[in-house]
C-alpha angles and dihedrals in degrees: 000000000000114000087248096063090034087054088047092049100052091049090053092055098051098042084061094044081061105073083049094060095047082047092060104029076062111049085044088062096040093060101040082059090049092045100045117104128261135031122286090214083062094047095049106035095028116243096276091059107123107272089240093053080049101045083050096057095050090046083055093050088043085233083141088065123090122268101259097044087058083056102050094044086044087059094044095058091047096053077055089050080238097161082178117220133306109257092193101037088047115202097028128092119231086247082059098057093038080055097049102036104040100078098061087054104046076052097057087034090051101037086046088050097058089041099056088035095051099041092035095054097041096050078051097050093051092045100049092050097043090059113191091000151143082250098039095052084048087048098055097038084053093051087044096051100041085041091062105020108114106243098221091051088056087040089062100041100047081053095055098052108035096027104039098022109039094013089217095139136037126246127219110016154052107233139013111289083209099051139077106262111225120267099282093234094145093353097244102117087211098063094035095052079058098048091041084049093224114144092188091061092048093051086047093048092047094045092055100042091046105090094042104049089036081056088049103045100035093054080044096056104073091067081063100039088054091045095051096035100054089033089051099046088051089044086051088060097048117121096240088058091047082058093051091053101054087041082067102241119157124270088236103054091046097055095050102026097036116018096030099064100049090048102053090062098088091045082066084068092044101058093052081062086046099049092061091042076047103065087039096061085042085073097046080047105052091038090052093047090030085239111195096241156114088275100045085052098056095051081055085054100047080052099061097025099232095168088202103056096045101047095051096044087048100058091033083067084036093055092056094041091063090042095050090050090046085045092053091044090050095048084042103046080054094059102026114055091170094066088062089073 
């Protein structure tokens, strides 16, 4: 088979194994709603709520209905991309609050994203090509704590101590209550501070989404830090750098022009896997700094058990999620012939 129809192949493979995962990402969702403790009419209404307006809330939720018709209608509204509406945002359809809250969230995700790859490959970088030294041994015990450090512990600590104590960055918020928010143009204040071509909002916005994203990136680092630096030191040993380097070339060139670039493609693969711990730190994130975003607002939801939100916001990550790791493979696939067999 030619590399062309075996690349094709393989697309085509992984763009029908996509309907599967959302299936099941779904129905996984579906059934951990249904299995969670409590009733949803308690959590809403409160317990002393009168038992009709009750009785009418789970009859709205067809939660009178039997499992697998739930399921089956759940399905159904899905096929009609039907989120339903938001029970504890009234008056606004789940699409709605996917649509207000999710900026603020791509804007911590993305901001959090430059900061873990810049400073993890770096730190990789410096540890791979420092072997068995001082800055090698600081490399790796960098990539192992913020590896395993909890977010919401450092969260909390970072705020404590640059919040509260030194008062350097702002809490609660993404922008100034007293100022002027930028022209919601795509909802993301960074671009539309741009747009907009005022430097005082940018500097606001910036100002604001800092500590987070720094907390974010910096405990999501280490995954890259570990990737570039193993990749890098077995790259360094390859037969084709030995040759370099009796050729004479410099130390310097073969480690970016030679030995990088082959390194770097596993990390490809890797940040696929990051993106979708990513949105799941975004969460911890946004509830620890109390982050104005998607994630923030469905712990809110669970909370408060509102079926609809949750489940919509759920399969719209999953959804992502699924595209992000189509769009790797595919990259991958690109520069990576060997990953097709």
């Amino acid at each position: 088979m030619s590399r062309s129809k075996a690349l094709q192949s393989y697309i085509l493979v992984r763009l029908l194994l996509a309907p599967l995962m959302l299936l099941t990402i779904a129905t996984i969702v579906f059934l951990l709603l249904r299995a969670t403790p409590g009733d949803p009419a308690d959590a809403i209404l409160g317990t002393r709520a009168p038992e009709a307006a009750k009785a009418a809330l789970r009859s709205q939720l067809g939660l009178t209905n039997p499992l697998w018709q739930q399921y089956l209608d759940y399905l159904k509204d899905l096929l009609s991309f039907n989120l339903g509406s938001s029970l504890s945002s009234r008056g606004l359809s789940v699409w709605s609050v996917i649509q207000e809250y999710f900026p603020a969230t791509v804007e911590l995700s993305f901001c959090s994203m430059v900061v873990a790859i810049v400073v993890g490959v770096f730190t990789g970088i410096v540890s791979a090509s420092s072997s068995n030294k001082f800055l090698d041994v600081g490399g790796r015990l960098f990539g192992i704590i913020t590896y395993s450090l909890p977010l919401f512990w450092v969260g909390m600590v970072l705020q404590l101590i640059f919040a509260v104590n030194l008062n350097w960055f702002p809490l609660g918020t993404r922008f100034p209550v007293s100022a002027t928010t930028p022209p919601n143009i795509t909802g993301l204040y960074l671009i539309d501070s741009l747009l907009a071509g005022d430097l005082g909002m940018l500097l606001n916005t910036i100002h604001y989404l800092a500590l987070p994203s720094l907390t974010l990136g910096l405990l999501l680092s280490g995954i890259f830090e570990r990737i570039v630096r193993v990749n890098l030191k077995q790259t360094l040993q390859a037969d084709y750098v030995e040759a370099a380097r009796a050729r004479g070339i410099a130390e310097k060139h073969i480690l970016l022009n030679h030995a990088l670039k082959n390194a770097l493609i596993p990390l490809i693969t890797v940040l696929g896997l990051t993106f979708a711990a990513l949105l799941g730190g975004a969460v911890l994130t946004e509830v620890t700094f109390s982050w104005p975003g998607l994630g923030n607002r469905l712990y809110e939801a669970i909370s408060l058990r509102d079926y609809p939100t949750v489940q919509g916001v759920m399969v719209f990550f999953g959804i992502i999620v699924v595209l992000a790791s189509i769009a790797i493979d595919i990259i991958n696939a690109y520069i990576d012939p060997r990953i097709r067999y």
